[in-house]
N, C-alpha and C positions, 0 to 999 in steps of 0.2 A: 571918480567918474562912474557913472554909470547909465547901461543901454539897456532898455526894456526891448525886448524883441516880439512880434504877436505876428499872426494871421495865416501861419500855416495850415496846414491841412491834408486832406488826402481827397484827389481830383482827379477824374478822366483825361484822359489824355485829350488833345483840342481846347481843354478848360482853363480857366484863369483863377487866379490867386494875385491880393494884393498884401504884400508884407507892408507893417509897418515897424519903425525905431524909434522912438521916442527917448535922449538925451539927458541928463539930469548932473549936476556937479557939473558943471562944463561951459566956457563959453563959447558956444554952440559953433558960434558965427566964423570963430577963428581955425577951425577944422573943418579937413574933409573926412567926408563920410562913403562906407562902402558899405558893398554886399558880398559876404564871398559864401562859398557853395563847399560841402565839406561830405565826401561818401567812405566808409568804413574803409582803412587800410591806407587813403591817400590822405595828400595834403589839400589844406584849405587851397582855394583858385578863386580868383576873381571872379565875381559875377558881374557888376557895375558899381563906377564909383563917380564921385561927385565931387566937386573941387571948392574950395571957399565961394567963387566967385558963381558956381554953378553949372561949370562946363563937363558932361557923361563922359565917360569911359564904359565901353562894356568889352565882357570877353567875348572871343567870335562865334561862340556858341549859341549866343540869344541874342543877337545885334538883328532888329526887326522885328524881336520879339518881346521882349521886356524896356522898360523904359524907369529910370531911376530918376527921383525927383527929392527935393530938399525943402523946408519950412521952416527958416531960421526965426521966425516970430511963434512957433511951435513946440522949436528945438526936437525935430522930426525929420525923418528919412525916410522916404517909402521908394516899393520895389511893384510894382503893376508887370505884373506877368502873364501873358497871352499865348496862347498857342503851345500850350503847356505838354512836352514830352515825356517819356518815360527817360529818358537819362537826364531829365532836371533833376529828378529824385536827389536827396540831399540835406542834410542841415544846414540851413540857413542860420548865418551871423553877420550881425551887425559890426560894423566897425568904423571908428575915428582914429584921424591920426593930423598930422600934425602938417606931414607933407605928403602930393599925392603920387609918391612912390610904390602904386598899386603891386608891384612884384615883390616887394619884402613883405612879409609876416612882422608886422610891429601897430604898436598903437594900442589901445581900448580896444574891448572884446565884451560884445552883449552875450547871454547865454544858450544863444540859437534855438531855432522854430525850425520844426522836421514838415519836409515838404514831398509829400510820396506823389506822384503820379502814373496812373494803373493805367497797363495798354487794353 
């Protein structure tokens, strides 16, 4: 399996960034897919995740702010993030898994995309 991750960057705060995942070895359609958020010293944390059938989960951090979305004709996972903070700041990683038991740490792991946002 593997997750190509892109679209980070470094953005003012109020700014938006759209991650994208793009899938590969994989079929696609039989996985959920996430996003989780990773800052130096802690554990990865859920950002938003996305269920086979396409039903979001976000964590309550960015609920009204980010919106996760899926393109199983793609084999792609994007993250559209708006109203961009300085505690988004973070490595962003893609992730599939198998079931969407967003609270464990398991599944396929893309190489994460660094997401700085400056106050």
């Amino acid at each position: 399996v593997q997750l190509q991750a892109s679209g980070g960057g470094l953005v003012q705060a109020g700014g938006s960034l759209n991650l994208s995942c793009v899938a590969s070895r994989i079929r696609f359609e039989a996985y959920a897919m996430a996003w989780y958020r990773q800052v130096a010293g802690e554990q990865r944390r859920l950002v938003a995740g996305v269920t086979r059938g396409g039903s979001p989960n976000y964590g309550d951090s960015v609920k009204g702010r980010f919106t996760i979305s899926r393109d199983n004709a793609k084999y792609a996972v994007y993250l559209q993030m708006n109203s961009l903070k300085p505690e988004d700041t973070g490595v962003y990683f893609c992730n599939s898994r198998a079931a969407p038991d967003w609270a464990r740490e398991r599944g396929y792991w893309g190489q994460g995309t660094q997401v700085t946002v400056s106050s």
